[in-house]
C-alpha positions in Angstrom: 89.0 282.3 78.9 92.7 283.1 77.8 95.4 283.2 80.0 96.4 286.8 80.8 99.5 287.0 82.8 101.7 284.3 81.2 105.6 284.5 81.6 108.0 282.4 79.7 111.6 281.9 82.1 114.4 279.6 81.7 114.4 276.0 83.1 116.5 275.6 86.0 117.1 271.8 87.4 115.2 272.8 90.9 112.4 273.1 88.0 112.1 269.6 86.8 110.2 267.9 90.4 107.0 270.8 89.0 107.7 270.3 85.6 107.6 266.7 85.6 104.4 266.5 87.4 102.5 269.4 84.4 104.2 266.7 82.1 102.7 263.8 83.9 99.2 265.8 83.9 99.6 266.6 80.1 100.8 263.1 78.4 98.1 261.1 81.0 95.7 263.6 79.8 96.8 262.7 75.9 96.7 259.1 76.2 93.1 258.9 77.8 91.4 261.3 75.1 93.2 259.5 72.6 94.2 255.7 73.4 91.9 255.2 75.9 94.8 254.7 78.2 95.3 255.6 81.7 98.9 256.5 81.2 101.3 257.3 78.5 104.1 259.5 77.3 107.8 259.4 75.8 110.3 257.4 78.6 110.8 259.7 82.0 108.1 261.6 81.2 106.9 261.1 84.7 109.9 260.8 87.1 111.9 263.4 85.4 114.5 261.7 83.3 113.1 263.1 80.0 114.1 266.5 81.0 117.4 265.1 81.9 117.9 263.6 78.8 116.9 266.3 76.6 117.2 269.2 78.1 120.3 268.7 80.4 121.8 266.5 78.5 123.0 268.8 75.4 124.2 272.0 74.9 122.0 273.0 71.9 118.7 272.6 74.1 116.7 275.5 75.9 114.3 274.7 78.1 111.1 277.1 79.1 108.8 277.2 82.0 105.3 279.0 81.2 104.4 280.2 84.5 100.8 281.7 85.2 100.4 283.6 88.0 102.9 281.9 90.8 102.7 278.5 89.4 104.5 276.3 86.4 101.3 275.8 84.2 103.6 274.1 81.5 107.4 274.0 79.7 109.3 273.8 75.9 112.2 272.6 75.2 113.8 273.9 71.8 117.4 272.8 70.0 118.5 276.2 68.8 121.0 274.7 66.3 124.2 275.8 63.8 122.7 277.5 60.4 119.1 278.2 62.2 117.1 274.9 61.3 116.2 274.2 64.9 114.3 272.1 66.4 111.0 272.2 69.1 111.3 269.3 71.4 108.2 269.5 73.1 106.1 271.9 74.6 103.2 271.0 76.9 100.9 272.6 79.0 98.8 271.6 81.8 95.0 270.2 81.0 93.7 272.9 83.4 95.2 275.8 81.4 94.6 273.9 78.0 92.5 275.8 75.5 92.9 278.8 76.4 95.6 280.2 74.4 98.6 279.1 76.8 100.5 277.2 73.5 99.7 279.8 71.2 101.5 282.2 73.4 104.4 279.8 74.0 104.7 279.3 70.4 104.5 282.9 69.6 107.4 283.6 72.5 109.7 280.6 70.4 109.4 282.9 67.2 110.3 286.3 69.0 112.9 284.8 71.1 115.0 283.4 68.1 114.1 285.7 65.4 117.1 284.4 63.5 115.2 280.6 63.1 115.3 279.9 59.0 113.0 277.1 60.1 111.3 275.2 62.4 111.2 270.9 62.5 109.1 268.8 65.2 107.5 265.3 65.4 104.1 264.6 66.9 102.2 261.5 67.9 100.6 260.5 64.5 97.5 259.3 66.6 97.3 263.4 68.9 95.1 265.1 66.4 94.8 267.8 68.8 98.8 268.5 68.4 98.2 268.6 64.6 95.1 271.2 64.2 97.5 273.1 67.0 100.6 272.9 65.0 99.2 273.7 61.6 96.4 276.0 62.7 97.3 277.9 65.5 101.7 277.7 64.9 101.6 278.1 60.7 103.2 274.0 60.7 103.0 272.3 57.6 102.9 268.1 58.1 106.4 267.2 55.3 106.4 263.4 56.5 104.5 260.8 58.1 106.5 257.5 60.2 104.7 254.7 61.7 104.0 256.4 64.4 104.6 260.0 64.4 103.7 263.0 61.8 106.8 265.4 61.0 106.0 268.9 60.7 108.0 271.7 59.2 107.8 275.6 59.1 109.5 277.9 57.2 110.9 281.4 58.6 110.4 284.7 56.8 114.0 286.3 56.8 
């Protein structure tokens, strides 16, 4: 069933303690449909440091919460960058919520909140072959390159 009241606000750093736990949820949840792993995500994925690396850490990221309700149900961060080839950095949303439309939604915020975006660029795990139906599916992605261990997908803006 789709999530109805979705809201899309701005990361603040009192965020990142609930953010980095949806994270934690998300990645676990990744790696044990798909490495058979109990753990596993980029570094400071679960204490917090990945938001403070990419997020905080540089002026051309944006970061947003996608709240359900009263409660953080997953985040995005985007690189909004000089001449409008930007970047998504990650968005993630929290197993409970998962397949029910929450990314879709968070995608489709990304392409109304910068309507200016002559493109789109993101890397994947090679091995989440959820994230690529999602991305080329549901988000109009096309895969442009594949490294060792990540796919590199690419969508073109309508100007």
């Amino acid at each position: 069933m789709a999530v109805r009241d979705l809201r899309f606000e701005e990361i603040v750093e009192a965020d990142l303690p609930e953010l980095t736990a949806v994270m934690t949820r998300a990645f676990d949840d990744d790696a044990q449909k798909h490495l058979g792993k109990e753990r596993g995500g980029p570094p400071g994925y679960d204490n917090g440091d990945f938001f403070r690396k990419w997020l905080l850490g540089y002026e051309e990221s944006v970061g947003y919460k996608i709240i359900a309700g009263d409660s953080i149900i997953g985040g995005m961060i985007v690189w909004i960058l000089e001449g409008g080839d930007n970047v998504l950095g990650t968005v993630f949303v929290d197993p409970a919520y998962q397949d029910r439309g929450v990314g879709t939604r968070a995608w489709q915020f990304v392409e109304t909140r910068y309507p200016e975006a002559r493109s789109w660029r993101l890397d994947t795990p090679n091995w989440a072959t959820k994230n690529h139906y999602f991305y080329e599916k549901k988000c109009g992605f096309h895969k442009v390159d594949e490294r060792e261990d990540a796919f590199v997908y690419r969508k073109e803006m309508a100007q």
